[in-house]
mmCIF entry with sequence, helices, sheets and N, C-alpha, C, O atoms, coordinates in Angstrom:
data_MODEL
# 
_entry.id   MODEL 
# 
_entity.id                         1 
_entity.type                       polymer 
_entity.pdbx_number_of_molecules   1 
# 
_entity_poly.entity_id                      1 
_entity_poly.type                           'polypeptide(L)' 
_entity_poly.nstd_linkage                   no 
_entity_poly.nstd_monomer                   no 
_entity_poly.pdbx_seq_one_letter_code       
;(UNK)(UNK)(UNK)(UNK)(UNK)(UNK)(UNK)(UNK)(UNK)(UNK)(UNK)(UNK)(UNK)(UNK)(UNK)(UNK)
(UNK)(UNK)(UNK)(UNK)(UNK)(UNK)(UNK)(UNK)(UNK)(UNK)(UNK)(UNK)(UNK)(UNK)(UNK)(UNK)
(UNK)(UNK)(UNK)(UNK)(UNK)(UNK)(UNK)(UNK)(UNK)(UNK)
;
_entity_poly.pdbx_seq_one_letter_code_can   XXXXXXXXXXXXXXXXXXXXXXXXXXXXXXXXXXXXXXXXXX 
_entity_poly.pdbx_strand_id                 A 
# 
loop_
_entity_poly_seq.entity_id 
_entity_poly_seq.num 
_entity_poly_seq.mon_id 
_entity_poly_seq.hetero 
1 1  UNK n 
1 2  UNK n 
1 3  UNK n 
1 4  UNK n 
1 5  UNK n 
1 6  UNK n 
1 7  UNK n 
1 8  UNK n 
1 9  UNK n 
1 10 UNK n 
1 11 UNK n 
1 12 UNK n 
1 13 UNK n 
1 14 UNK n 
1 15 UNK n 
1 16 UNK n 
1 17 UNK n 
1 18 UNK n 
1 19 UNK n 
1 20 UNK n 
1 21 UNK n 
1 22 UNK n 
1 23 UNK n 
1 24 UNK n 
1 25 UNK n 
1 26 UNK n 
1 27 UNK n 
1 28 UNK n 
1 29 UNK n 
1 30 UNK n 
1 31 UNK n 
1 32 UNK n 
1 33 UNK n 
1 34 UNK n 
1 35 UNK n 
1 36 UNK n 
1 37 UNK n 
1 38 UNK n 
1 39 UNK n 
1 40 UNK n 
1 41 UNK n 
1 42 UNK n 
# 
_struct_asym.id          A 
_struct_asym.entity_id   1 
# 
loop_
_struct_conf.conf_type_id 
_struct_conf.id 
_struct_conf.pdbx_PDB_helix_id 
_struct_conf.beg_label_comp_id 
_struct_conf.beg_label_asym_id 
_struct_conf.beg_label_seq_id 
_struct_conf.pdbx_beg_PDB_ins_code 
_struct_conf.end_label_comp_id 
_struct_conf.end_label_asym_id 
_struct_conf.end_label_seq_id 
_struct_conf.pdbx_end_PDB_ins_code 
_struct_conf.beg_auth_comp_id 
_struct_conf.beg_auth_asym_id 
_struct_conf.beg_auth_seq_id 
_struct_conf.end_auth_comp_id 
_struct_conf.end_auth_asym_id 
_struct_conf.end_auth_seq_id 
_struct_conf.pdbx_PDB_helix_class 
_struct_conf.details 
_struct_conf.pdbx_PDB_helix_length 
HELX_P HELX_P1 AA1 UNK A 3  ? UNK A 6  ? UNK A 3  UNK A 6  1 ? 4  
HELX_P HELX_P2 AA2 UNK A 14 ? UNK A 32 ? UNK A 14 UNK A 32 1 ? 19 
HELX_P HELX_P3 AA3 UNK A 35 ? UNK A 38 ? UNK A 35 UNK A 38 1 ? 4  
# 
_struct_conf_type.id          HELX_P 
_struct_conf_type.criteria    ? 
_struct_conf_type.reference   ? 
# 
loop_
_atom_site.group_PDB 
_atom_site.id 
_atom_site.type_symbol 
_atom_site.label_atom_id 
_atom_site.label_alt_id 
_atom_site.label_comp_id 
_atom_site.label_asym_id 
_atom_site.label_entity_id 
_atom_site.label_seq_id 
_atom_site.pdbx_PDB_ins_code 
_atom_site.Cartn_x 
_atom_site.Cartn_y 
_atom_site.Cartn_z 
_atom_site.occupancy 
_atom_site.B_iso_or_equiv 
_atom_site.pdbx_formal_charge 
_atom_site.auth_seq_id 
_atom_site.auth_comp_id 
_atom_site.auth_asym_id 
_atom_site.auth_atom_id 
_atom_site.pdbx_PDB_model_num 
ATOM 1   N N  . UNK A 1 1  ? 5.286  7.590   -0.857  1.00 0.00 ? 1  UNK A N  1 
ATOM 2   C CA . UNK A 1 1  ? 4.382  6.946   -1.799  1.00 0.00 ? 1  UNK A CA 1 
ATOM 3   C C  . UNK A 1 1  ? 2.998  7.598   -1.783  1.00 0.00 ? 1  UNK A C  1 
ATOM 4   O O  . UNK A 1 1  ? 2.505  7.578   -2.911  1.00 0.00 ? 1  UNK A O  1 
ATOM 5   N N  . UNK A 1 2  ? 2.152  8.216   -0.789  1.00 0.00 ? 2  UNK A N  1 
ATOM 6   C CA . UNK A 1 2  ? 0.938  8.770   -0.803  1.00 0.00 ? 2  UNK A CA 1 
ATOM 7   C C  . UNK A 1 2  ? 0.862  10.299  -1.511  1.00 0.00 ? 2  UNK A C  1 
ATOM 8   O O  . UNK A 1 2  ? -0.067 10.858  -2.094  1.00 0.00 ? 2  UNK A O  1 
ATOM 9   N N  . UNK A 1 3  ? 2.444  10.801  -1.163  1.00 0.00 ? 3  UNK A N  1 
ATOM 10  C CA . UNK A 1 3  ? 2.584  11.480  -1.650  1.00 0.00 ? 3  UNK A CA 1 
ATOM 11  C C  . UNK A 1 3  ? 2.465  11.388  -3.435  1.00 0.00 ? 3  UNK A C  1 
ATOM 12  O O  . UNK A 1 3  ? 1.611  12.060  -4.012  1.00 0.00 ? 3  UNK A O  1 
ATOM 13  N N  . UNK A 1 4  ? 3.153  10.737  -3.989  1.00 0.00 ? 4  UNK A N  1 
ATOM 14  C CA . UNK A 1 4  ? 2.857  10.398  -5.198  1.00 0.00 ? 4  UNK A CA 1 
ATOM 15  C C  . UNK A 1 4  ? 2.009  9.872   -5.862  1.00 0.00 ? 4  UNK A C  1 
ATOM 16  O O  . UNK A 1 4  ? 2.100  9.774   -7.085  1.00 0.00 ? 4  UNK A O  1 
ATOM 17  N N  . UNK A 1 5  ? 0.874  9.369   -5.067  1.00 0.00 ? 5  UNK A N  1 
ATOM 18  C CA . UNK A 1 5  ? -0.726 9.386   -5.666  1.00 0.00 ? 5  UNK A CA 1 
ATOM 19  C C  . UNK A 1 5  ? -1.366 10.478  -5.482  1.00 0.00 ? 5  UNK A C  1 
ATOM 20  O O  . UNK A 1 5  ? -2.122 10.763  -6.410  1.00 0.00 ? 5  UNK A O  1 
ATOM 21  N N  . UNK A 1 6  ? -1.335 11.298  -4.497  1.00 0.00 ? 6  UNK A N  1 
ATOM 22  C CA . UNK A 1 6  ? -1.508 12.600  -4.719  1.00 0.00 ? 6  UNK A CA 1 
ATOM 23  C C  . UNK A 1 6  ? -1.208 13.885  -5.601  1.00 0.00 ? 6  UNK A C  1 
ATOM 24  O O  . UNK A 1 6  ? -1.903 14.898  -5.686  1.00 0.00 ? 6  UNK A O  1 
ATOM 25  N N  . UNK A 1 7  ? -0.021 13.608  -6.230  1.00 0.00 ? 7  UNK A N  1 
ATOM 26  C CA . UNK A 1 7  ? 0.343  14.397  -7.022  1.00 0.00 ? 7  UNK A CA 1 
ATOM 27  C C  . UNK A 1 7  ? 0.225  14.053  -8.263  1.00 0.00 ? 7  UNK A C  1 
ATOM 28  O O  . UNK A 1 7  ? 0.229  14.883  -9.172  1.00 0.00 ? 7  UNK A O  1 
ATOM 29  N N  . UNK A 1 8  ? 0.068  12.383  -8.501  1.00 0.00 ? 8  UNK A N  1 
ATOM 30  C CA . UNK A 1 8  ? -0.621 11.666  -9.655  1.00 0.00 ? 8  UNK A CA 1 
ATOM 31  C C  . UNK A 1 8  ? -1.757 11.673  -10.238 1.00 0.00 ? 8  UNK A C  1 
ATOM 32  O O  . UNK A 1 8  ? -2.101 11.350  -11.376 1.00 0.00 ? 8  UNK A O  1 
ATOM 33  N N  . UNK A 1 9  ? -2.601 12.284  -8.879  1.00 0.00 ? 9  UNK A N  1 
ATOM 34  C CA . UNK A 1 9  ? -4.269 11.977  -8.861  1.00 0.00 ? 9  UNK A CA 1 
ATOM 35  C C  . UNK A 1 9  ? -4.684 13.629  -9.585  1.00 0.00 ? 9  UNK A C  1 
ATOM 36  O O  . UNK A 1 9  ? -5.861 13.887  -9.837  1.00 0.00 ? 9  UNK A O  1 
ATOM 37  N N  . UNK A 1 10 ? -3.952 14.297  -9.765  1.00 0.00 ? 10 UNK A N  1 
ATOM 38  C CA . UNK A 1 10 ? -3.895 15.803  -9.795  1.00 0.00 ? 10 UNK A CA 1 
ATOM 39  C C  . UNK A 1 10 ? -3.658 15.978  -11.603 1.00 0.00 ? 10 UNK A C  1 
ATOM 40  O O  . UNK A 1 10 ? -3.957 16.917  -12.340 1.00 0.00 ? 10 UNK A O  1 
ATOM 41  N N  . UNK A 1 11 ? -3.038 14.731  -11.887 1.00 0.00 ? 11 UNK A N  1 
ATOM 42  C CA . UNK A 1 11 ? -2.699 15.258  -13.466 1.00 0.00 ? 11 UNK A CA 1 
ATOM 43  C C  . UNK A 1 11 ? -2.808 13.550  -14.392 1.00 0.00 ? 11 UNK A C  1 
ATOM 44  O O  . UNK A 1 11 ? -2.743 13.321  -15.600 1.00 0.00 ? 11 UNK A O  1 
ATOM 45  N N  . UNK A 1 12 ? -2.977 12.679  -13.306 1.00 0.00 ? 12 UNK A N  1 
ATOM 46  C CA . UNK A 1 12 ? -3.711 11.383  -14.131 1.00 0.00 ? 12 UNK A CA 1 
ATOM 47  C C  . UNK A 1 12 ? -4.164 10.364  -13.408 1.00 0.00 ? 12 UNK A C  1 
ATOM 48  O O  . UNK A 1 12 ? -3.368 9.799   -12.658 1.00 0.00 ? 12 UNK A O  1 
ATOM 49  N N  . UNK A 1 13 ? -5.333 9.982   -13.472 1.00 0.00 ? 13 UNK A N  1 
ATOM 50  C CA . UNK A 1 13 ? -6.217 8.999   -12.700 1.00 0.00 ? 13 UNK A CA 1 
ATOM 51  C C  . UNK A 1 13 ? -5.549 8.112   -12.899 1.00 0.00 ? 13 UNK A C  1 
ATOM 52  O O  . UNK A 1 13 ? -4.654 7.881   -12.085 1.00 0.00 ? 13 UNK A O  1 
ATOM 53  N N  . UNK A 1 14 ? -5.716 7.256   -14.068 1.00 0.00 ? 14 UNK A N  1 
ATOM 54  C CA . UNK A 1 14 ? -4.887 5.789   -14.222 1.00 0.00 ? 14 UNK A CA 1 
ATOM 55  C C  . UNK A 1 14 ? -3.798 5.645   -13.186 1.00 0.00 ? 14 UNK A C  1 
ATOM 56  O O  . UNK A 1 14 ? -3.652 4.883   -12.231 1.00 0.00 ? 14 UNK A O  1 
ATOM 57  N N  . UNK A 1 15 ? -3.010 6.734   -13.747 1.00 0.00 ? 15 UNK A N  1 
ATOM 58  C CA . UNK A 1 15 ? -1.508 6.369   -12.749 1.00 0.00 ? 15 UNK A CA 1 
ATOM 59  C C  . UNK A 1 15 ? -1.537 6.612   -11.715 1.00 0.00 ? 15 UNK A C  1 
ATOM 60  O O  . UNK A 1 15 ? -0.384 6.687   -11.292 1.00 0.00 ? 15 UNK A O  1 
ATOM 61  N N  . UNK A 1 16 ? -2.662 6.910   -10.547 1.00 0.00 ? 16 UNK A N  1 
ATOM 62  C CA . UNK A 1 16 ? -2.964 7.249   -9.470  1.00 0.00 ? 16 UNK A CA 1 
ATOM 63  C C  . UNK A 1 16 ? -3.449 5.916   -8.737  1.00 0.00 ? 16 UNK A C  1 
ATOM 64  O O  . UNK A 1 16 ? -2.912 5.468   -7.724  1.00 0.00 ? 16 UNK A O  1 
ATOM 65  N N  . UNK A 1 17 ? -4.297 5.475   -9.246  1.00 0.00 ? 17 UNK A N  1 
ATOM 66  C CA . UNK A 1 17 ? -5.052 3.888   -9.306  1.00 0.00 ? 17 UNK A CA 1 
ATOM 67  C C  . UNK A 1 17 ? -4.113 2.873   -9.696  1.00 0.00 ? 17 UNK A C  1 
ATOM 68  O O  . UNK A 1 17 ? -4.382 1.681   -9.544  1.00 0.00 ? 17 UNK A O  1 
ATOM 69  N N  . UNK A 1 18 ? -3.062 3.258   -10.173 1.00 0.00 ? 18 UNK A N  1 
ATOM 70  C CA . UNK A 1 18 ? -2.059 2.381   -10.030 1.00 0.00 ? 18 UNK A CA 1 
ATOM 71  C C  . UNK A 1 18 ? -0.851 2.365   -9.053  1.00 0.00 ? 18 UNK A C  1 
ATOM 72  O O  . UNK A 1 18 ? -0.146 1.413   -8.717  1.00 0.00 ? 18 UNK A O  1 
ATOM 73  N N  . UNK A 1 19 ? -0.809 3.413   -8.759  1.00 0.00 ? 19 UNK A N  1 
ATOM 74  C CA . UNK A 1 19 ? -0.142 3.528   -7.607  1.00 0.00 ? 19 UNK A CA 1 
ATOM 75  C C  . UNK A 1 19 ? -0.437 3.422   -6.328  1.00 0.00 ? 19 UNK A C  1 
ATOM 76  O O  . UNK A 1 19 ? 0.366  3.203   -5.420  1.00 0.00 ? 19 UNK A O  1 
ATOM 77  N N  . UNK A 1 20 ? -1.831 3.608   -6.221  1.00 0.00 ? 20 UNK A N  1 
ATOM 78  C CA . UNK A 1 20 ? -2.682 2.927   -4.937  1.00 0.00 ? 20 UNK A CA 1 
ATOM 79  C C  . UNK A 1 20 ? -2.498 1.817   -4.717  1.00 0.00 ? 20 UNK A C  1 
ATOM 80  O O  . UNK A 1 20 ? -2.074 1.467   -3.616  1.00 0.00 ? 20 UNK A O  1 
ATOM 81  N N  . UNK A 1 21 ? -2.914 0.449   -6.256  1.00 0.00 ? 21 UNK A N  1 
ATOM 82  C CA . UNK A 1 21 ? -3.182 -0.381  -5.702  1.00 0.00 ? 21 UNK A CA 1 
ATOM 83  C C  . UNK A 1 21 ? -1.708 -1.305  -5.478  1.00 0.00 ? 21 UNK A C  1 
ATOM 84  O O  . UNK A 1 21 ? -1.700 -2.476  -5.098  1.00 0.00 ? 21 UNK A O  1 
ATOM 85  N N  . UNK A 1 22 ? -0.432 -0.453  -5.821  1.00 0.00 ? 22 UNK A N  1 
ATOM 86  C CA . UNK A 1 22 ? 1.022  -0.482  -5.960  1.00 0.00 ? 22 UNK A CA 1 
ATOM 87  C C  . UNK A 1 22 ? 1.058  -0.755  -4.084  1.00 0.00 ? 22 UNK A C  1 
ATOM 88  O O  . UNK A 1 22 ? 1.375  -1.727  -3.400  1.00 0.00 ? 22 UNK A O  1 
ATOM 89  N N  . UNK A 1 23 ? 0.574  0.606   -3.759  1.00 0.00 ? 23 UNK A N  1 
ATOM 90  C CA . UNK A 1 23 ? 0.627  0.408   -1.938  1.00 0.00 ? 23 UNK A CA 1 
ATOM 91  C C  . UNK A 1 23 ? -0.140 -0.145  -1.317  1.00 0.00 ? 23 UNK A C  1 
ATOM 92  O O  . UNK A 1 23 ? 0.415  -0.295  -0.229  1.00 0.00 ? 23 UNK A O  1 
ATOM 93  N N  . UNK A 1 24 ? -1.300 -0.664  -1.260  1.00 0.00 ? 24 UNK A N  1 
ATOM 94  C CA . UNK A 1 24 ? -2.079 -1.554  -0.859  1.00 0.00 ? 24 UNK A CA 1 
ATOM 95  C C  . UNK A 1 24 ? -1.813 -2.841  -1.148  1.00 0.00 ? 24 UNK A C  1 
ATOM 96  O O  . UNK A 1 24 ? -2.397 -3.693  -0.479  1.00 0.00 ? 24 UNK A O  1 
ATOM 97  N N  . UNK A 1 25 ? -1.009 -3.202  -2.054  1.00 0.00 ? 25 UNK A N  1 
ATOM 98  C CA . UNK A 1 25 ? -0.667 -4.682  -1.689  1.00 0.00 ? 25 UNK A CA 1 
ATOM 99  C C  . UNK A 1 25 ? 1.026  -4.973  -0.953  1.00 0.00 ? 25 UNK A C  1 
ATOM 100 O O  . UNK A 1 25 ? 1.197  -5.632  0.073   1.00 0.00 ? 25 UNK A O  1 
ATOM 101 N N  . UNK A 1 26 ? 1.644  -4.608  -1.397  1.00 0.00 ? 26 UNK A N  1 
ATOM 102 C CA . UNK A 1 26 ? 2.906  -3.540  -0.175  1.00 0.00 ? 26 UNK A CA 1 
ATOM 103 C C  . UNK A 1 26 ? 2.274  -3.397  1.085   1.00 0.00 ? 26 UNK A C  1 
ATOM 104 O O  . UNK A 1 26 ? 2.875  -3.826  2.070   1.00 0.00 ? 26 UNK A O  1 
ATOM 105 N N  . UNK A 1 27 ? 0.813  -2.700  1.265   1.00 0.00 ? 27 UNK A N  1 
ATOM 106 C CA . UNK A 1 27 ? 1.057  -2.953  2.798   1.00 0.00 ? 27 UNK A CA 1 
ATOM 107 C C  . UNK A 1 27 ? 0.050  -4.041  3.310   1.00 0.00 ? 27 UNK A C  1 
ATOM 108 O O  . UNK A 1 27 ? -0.276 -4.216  4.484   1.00 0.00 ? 27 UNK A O  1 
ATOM 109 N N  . UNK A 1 28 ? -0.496 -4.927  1.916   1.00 0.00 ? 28 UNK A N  1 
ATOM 110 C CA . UNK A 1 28 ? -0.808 -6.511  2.814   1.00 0.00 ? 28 UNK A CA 1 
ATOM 111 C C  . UNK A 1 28 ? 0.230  -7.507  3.105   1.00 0.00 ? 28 UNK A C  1 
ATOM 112 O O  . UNK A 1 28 ? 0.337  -8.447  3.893   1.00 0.00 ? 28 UNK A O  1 
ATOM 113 N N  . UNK A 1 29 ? 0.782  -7.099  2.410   1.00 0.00 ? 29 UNK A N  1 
ATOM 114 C CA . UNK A 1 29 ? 1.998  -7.923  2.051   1.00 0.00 ? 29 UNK A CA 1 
ATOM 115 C C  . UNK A 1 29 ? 3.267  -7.727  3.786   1.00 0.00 ? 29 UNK A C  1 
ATOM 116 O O  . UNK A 1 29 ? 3.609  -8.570  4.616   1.00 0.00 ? 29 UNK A O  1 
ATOM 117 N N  . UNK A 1 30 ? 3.554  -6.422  3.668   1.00 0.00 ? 30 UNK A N  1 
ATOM 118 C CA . UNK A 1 30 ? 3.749  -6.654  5.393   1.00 0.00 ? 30 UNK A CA 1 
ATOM 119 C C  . UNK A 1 30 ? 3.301  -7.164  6.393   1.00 0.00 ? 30 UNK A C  1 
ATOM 120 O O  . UNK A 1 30 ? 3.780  -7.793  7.337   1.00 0.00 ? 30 UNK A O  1 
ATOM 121 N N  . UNK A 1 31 ? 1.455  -6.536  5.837   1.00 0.00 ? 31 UNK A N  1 
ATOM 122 C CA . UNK A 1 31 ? 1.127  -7.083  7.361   1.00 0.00 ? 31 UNK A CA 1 
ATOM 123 C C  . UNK A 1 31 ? 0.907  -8.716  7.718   1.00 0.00 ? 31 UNK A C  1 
ATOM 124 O O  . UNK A 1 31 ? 1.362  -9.325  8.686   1.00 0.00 ? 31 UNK A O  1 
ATOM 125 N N  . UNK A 1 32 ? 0.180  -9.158  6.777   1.00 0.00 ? 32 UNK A N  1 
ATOM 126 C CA . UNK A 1 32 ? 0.552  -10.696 6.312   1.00 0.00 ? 32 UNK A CA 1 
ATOM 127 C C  . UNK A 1 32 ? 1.662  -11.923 6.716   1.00 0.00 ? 32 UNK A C  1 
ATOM 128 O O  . UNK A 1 32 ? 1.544  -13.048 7.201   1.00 0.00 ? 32 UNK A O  1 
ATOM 129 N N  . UNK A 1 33 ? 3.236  -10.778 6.079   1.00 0.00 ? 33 UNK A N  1 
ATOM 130 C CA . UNK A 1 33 ? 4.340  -11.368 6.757   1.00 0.00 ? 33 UNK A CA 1 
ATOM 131 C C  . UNK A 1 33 ? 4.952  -10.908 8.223   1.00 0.00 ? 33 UNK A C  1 
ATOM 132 O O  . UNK A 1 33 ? 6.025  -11.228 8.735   1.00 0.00 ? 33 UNK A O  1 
ATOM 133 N N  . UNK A 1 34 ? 3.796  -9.959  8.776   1.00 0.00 ? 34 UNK A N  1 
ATOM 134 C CA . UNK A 1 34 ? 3.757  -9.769  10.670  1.00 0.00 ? 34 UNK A CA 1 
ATOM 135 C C  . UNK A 1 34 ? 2.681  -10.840 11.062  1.00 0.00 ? 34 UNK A C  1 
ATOM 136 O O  . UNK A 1 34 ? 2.914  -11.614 11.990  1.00 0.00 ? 34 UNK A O  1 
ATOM 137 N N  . UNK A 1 35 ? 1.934  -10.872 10.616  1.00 0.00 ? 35 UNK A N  1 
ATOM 138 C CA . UNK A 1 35 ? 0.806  -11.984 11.115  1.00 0.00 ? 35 UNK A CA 1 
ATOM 139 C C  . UNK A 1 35 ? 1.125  -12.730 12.399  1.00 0.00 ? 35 UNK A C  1 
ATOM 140 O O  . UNK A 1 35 ? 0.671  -12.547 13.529  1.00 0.00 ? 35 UNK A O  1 
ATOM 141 N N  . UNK A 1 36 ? 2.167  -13.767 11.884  1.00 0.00 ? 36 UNK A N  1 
ATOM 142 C CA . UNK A 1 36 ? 2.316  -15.060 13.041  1.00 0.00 ? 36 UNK A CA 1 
ATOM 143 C C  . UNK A 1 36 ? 3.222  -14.069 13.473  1.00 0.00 ? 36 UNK A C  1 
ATOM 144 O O  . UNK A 1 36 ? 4.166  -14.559 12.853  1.00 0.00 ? 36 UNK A O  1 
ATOM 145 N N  . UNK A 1 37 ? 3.705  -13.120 13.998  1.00 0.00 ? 37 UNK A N  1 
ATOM 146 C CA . UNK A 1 37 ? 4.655  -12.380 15.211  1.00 0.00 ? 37 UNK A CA 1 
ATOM 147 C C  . UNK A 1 37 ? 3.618  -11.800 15.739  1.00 0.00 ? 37 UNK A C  1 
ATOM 148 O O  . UNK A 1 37 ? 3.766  -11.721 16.959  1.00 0.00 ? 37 UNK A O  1 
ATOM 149 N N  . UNK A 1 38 ? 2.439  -11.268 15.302  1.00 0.00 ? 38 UNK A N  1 
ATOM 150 C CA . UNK A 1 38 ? 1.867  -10.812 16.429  1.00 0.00 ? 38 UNK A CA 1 
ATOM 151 C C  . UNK A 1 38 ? 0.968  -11.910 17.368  1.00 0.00 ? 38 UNK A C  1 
ATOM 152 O O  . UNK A 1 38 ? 0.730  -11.872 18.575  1.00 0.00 ? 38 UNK A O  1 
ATOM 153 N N  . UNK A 1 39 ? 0.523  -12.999 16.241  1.00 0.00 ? 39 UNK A N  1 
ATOM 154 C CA . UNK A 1 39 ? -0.386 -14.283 16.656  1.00 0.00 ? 39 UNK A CA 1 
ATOM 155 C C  . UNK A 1 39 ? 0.327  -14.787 17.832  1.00 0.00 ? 39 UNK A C  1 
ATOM 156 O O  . UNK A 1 39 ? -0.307 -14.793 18.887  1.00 0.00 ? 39 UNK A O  1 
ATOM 157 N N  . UNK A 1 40 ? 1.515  -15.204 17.833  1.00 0.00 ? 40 UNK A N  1 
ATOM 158 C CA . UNK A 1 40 ? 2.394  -16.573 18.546  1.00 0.00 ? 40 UNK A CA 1 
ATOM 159 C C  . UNK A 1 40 ? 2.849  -15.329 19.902  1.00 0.00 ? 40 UNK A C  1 
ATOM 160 O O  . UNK A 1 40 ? 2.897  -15.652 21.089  1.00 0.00 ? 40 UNK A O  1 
ATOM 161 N N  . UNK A 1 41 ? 3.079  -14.236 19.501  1.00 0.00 ? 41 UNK A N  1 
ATOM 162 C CA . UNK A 1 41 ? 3.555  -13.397 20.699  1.00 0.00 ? 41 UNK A CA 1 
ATOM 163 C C  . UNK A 1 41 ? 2.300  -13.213 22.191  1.00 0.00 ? 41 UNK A C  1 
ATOM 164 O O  . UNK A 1 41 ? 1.073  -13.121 22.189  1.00 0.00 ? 41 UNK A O  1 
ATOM 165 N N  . UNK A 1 42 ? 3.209  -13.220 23.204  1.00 0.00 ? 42 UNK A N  1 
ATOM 166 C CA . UNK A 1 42 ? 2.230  -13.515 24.258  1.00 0.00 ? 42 UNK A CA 1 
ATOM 167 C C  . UNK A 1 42 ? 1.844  -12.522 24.964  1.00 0.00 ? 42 UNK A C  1 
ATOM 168 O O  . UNK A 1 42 ? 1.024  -12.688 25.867  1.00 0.00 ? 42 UNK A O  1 
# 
Protein backbone atom coordinates (compact mmCIF):
# COMPACT_ATOMS: atom_id res chain seq x y z
CA UNK A 1 0.00 0.00 0.00
CA UNK A 2 2.86 2.78 0.56
CA UNK A 3 4.04 1.56 -2.25
CA UNK A 4 1.06 2.68 -4.18
CA UNK A 5 0.91 6.18 -2.83
CA UNK A 6 4.14 6.50 -3.97
CA UNK A 7 3.71 5.66 -7.30
CA UNK A 8 0.31 7.60 -7.16
CA UNK A 9 1.93 10.65 -5.73
CA UNK A 10 4.25 10.63 -8.94
CA UNK A 11 1.38 10.94 -11.56
CA UNK A 12 -1.74 12.17 -9.28
CA UNK A 13 -2.12 13.96 -6.01
CA UNK A 14 -5.82 13.35 -5.44
CA UNK A 15 -5.36 9.66 -5.74
CA UNK A 16 -2.40 9.73 -3.53
CA UNK A 17 -4.37 11.63 -0.67
CA UNK A 18 -6.71 9.16 -1.10
CA UNK A 19 -4.89 6.44 -0.66
CA UNK A 20 -3.16 7.77 2.37
CA UNK A 21 -6.03 8.55 4.08
CA UNK A 22 -7.32 4.77 2.73
CA UNK A 23 -4.18 3.58 5.15
CA UNK A 24 -4.38 5.68 7.96
CA UNK A 25 -7.64 4.73 8.95
CA UNK A 26 -6.77 0.84 8.26
CA UNK A 27 -4.12 1.40 10.55
CA UNK A 28 -6.38 3.15 13.37
CA UNK A 29 -8.62 0.86 12.90
CA UNK A 30 -6.13 -2.05 13.97
CA UNK A 31 -4.65 -0.39 16.42
CA UNK A 32 -7.91 0.58 18.13
CA UNK A 33 -9.12 -3.08 17.77
CA UNK A 34 -5.46 -4.06 19.72
CA UNK A 35 -6.16 -1.49 22.31
CA UNK A 36 -7.79 -3.59 25.20
CA UNK A 37 -5.04 -6.61 24.37
CA UNK A 38 -2.42 -4.52 25.05
CA UNK A 39 -4.40 -2.50 28.08
CA UNK A 40 -5.76 -5.77 30.08
CA UNK A 41 -2.34 -7.70 29.26
CA UNK A 42 -0.02 -7.84 32.26
Amino acid sequence: MPLAVYLALETDLQAAIVLSLILLVVSVAILASLRDRWITSP
